[in-house]
N, C-alpha and C positions, 0 to 999 in steps of 0.2 A: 504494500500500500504506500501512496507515493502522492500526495497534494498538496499545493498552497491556496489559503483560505484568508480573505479579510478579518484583520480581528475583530471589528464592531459587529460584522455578522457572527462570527463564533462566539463570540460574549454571551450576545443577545440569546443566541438557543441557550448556548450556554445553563444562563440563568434561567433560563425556562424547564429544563429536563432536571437538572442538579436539586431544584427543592423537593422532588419526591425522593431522594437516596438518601439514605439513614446515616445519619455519621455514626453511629458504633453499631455493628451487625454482624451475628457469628458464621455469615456465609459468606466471604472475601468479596465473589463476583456482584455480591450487589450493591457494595460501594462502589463499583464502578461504572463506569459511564459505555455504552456498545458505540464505538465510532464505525458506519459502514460509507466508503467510496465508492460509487457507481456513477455511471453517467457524466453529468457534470455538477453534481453535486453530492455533500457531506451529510450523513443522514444520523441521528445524534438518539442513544435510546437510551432509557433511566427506568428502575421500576424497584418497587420493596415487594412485591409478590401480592400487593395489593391495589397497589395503582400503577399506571404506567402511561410517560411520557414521549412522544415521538415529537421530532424536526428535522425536518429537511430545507437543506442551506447550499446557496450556490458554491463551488470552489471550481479549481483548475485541477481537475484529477489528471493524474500523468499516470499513476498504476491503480485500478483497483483493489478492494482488500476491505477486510474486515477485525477489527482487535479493540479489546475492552482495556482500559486505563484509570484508575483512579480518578472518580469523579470530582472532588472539593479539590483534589491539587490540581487540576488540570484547570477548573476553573479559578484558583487562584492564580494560578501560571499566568494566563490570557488574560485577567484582571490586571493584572500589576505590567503588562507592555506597553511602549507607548502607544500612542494616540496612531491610528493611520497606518499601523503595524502589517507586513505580510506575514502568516505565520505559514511555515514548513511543515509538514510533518510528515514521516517517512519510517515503515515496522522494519527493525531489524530483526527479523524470524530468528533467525541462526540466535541470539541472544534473549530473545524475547523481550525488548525493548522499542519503546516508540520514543524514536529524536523528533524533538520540537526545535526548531530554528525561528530566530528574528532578528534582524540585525545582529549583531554581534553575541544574542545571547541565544544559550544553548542547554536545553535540558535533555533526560533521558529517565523515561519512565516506564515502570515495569509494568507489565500486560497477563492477562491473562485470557483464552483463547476466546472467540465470540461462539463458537459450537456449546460451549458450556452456558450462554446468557438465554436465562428466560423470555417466554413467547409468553404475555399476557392480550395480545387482542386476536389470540387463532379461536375461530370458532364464527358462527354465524351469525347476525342479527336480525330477532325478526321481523322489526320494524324500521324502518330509517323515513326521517321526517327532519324538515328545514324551520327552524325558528329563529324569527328575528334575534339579534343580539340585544337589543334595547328590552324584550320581552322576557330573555334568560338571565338581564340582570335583575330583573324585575320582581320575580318569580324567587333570585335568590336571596337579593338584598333585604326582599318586606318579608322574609322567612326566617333566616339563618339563626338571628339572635333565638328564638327561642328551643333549639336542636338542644335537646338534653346530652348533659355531661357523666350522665352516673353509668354507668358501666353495666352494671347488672340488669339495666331494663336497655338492653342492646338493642333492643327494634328502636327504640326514642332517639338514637343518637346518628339520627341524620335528615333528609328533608324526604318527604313520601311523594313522589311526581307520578300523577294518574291521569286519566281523562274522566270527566266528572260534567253532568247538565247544571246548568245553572239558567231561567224562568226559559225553560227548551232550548238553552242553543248549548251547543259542544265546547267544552274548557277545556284546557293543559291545566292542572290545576299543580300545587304545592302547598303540603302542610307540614308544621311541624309545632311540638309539641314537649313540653320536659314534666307534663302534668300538675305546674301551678300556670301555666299559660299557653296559649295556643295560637299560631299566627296562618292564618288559610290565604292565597292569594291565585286569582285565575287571570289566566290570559283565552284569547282563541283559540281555540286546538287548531293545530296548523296539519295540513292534509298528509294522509300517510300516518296520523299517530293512533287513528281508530282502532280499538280492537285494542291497543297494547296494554301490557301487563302492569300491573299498581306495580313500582318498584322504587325501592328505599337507597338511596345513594350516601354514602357515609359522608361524616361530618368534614372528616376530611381532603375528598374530593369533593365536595362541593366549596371550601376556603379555595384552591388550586383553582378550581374552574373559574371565581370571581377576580382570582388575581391574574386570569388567562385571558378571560374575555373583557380585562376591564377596558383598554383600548379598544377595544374591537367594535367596528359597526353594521358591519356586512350580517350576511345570515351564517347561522353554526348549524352543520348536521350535528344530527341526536340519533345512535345505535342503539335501541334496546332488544336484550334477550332476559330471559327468564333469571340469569344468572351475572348478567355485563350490563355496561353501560358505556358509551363510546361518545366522544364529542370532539367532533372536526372542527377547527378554529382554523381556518387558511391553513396555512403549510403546518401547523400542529395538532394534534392526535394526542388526546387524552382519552384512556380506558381505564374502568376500575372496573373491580367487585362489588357484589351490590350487597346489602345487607341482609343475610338469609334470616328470615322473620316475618313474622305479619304484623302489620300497622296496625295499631285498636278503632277499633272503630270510633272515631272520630267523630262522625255526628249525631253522637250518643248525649257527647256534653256541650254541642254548641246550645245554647238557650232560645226556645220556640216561641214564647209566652212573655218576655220581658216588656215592658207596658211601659219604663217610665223613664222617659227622655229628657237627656241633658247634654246642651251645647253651650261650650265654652270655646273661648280664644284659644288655638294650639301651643302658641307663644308664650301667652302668660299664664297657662297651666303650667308647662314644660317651667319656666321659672319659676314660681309659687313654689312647686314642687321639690326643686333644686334648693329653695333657699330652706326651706320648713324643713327640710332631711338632713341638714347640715347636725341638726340638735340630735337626729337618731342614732340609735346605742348601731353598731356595724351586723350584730348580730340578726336586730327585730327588723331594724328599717321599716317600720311600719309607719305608713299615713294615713289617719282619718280623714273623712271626707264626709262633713257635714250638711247634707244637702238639704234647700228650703228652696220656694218659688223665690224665683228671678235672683237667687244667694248660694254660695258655695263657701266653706270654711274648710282650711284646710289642717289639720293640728299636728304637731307631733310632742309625745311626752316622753323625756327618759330620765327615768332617775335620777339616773349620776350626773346627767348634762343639762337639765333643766327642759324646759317648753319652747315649743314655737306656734303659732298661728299666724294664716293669712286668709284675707276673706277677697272673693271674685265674683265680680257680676256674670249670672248664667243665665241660658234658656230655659228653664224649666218652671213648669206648672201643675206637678204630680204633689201628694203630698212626700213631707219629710221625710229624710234617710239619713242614718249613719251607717259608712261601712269602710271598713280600711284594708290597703293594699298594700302593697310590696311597690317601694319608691323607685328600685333603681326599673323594676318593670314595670312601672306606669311610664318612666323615661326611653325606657326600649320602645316601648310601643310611641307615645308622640314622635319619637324621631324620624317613624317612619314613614308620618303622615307629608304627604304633596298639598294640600288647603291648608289654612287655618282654622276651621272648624273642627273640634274632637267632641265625637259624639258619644256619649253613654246610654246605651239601653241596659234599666236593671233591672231586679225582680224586688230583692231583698236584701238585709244584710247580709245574710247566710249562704247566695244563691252564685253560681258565675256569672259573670257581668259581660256582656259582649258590648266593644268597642269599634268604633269605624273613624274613615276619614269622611268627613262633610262630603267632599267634593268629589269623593273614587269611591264606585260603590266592587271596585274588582279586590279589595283588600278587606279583609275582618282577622278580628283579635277577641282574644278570649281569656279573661282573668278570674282567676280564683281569688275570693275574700280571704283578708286576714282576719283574727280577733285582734282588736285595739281597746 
């Protein structure tokens, strides 16, 4: 193997393939990065046996070839060259080494063979379907925050992507859920995705895929199979594992019957909020929320640190409520609203509270009460 490559392109995938490789792993080859030349271009492969990253990058191939290299040195190597750099790079078989050249500088790095690197996108998909980029950030962005962290309810710890009706028309929908809140959000179902299977993509492809598509404007294929999940970004190729599990059924605790509505300023909740949680112990973070027509109080008490209240003019006309929540997820949730209107529909102190934005009726949230 035998070509020279721009370094701002080789950076570039670079960075792109290296954040799925594990820096410490008891299997050698999957710190490394699969370098393959063909054609006229560098084709770059990374994977922990659970995700896996592809790119293909132009170069001036003079020999073909295929060899795996330590992937964080390789990438530090091509980091630290100058600016506008050719970089060389040429397998010496007989040694088992790959020379990198630039300018005057000269490394040599050991390999181990590409016949030994895992295949993580072999296999079929039986769905593929095109969706906008603006709609898969969309889908991830008003979702992610509430993807459960606990380990032992492993179906919770990633985002649920299904196709779902909503007042008759066809959605791509996205839920997620850690069981004190729940963030649902639909897009179109975009043609080709009918029929596919509910399937739960882990938390951590789905941080990879928002940090893949975050430039991105064009459309992304979407691979699903019962088992995979595949997503085309231009010249990039992101496959993972999907999370073997079933999703709980979900619209078991969205609330049907919530009767009593209340709209406030997005903004100056989101700060009320902010300043009244400064006094809460880190452990309760709990806020009251005293609600009366056309009034909203906001409290918090904690022992050790004293009180706060704030009071806010609201929409509402139902009678009185006290019910208190979880501050930094009352925060999660306005963050993610596009209007200024935050709206509450609730039932009771005791009951889940379903949340929306004024203006987007494709996004809902769902809050479990605290005791305050």
């Amino acid at each position: 193997m035998r070509l020279v490559i721009e370094r701002s392109e080789l950076m570039r995938a670079l960075g792109h393939v290296t954040s799925v490789v594990e820096r410490r792993t008891t299997i050698p080859i999957l710190s490394n990065v699969l370098l393959k030349a063909i054609g006229s271009s560098l084709e770059l492969k990374a994977t922990d046996l659970e995700r896996e990253v592809v790119e293909a990058v132009g170069a001036d191939v003079e020999q073909a070839g295929a060899i795996t290299v330590p992937a964080h040195i390789l990438n530090d190597i091509v980091r630290k060259l100058p600016e506008g750099a050719e970089v060389e790079m040429v397998r010496d078989a007989e040694r088992e080494r790959l020379t990198i050249r630039a300018g005057q500088s000269r490394f040599a790095l050991q390999t181990i063979a590409a016949d030994d690197f895992p295949d993580l996108a072999a296999g079929e998909m039986s769905h593929t379907f095109e969706v906008p980029a603006a709609d898969l950030k969309c889908l991830i962005e008003k979702t992610r925050f509430a993807i459960s962290t606990e380990e032992t309810r492993y179906y919770l710890n990633g985002i649920y992507l299904h196709t779902a009706e909503k007042s008759g028309q066809p959605m791509l929908r996205a839920v997620a859920t850690d069981g004190h809140r729940l963030a649902q959000l639909d897009v179109e179902r975009p043609a080709g995705a009918e029929g596919m299977p509910g399937v739960i993509v882990p938390r951590k492809t789905v941080h990879e895929l928002f940090r893949l598509i975050e430039a991105t404007d064009g459309a992304i294929t979407v691979g699903v199979s019962p088992t995979k999940v595949r997503f085309e970004i231009g010249p990039i190729t992101l496959t993972s594992k999907l999370i073997d599990g079933s999703f709980p059924d979900y619209q078991r605790v969205i609330p049907q019957s919530n009767d009593k509505s209340m709209k406030v300023s997005n903004s100056q909740f989101m700060s009320a909020v902010d300043r009244v949680s400064t006094i809460a112990s880190e452990r309760g973070r709990a806020v009251k929320l005293a609600i009366a027509p056309e009034k909203l109080v906001l409290s918090v008490t904690n022992p050790d640190g004293g009180s706060a209240t704030e009071e806010l003019a609201v929409d509402y006309a139902s009678t009185g409520l006290e019910i208190g929540f979880n501050a930094r997820y009352l925060l999660d949730i306005s963050g993610q609203l596009e209007s200024d209107t935050l709206q509450f529909l609730l039932a009771d102190s005791g009951s889940p509270t379903m949340v929306k934005d004024g203006g987007d009726d494709k996004a809902l949230y769902v809050l479990m009460p605290m005791r305050v």
